[in-house]
N, C-alpha and C positions, 0 to 999 in steps of 0.2 A: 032696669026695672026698679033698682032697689036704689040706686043714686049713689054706687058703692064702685067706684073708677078701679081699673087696672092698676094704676097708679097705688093709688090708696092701699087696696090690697098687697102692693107687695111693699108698700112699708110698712104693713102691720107684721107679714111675715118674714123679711129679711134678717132682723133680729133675732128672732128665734130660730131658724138657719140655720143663721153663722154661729151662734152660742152650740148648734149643735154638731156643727161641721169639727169644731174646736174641742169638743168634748168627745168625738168620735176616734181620735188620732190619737191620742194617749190610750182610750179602751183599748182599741184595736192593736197597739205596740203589744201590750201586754201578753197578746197572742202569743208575741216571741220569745219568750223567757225560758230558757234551756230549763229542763230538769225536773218543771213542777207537771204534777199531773195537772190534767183537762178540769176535774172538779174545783181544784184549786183555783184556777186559774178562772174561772168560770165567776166563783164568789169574789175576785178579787174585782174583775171587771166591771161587775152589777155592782160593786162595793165604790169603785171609784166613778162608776157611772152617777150614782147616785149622791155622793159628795160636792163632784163638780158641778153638776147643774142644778145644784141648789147655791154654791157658791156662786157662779156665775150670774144667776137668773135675778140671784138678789143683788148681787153687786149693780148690775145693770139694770135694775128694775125692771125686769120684763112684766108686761102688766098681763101674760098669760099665768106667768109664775105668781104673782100676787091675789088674784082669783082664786085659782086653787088652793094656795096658802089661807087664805079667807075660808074656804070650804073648809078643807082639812081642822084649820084651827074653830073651828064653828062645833065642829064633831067632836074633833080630841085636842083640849086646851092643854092638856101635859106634854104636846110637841113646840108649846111654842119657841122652845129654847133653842129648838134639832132644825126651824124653819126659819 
């Protein structure tokens, strides 16, 4: 309908994926860390969730990551150091 192939699609997606497949594997270790309580462990995850795929997204230009970044910096121009 729309002239948008199978194909096509999943090279727009595969990239964003795999950035997230990679970024899930270190979240998810952190599960295992003897000793810390759950809240801890909780902020540490969303803390490193949130590092990496901003490091990644930009390393790799993802042009989902860049959009948003666009937004976000369009709103609040005092992030653009943290983006």
């Amino acid at each position: 309908l729309i002239g948008y192939s199978v194909r096509e699609q999943l090279a727009d997606i595969i990239p964003s994926f795999l950035v997230a497949l990679l970024i899930a594997v270190p979240v998810y270790a952190l599960r295992f860390v003897p000793g810390l309580p759950q809240p801890v462990i909780l902020v540490m995850q969303v803390s490193l969730l949130l590092v990496l795929t901003v490091l990644l997204a930009k390393r790799l230009r993802l042009q989902g990551y860049i959009e948003i970044r666009n937004i976000v910096l369009g709103k609040l121009p005092s992030l653009k150091r943290w983006l």
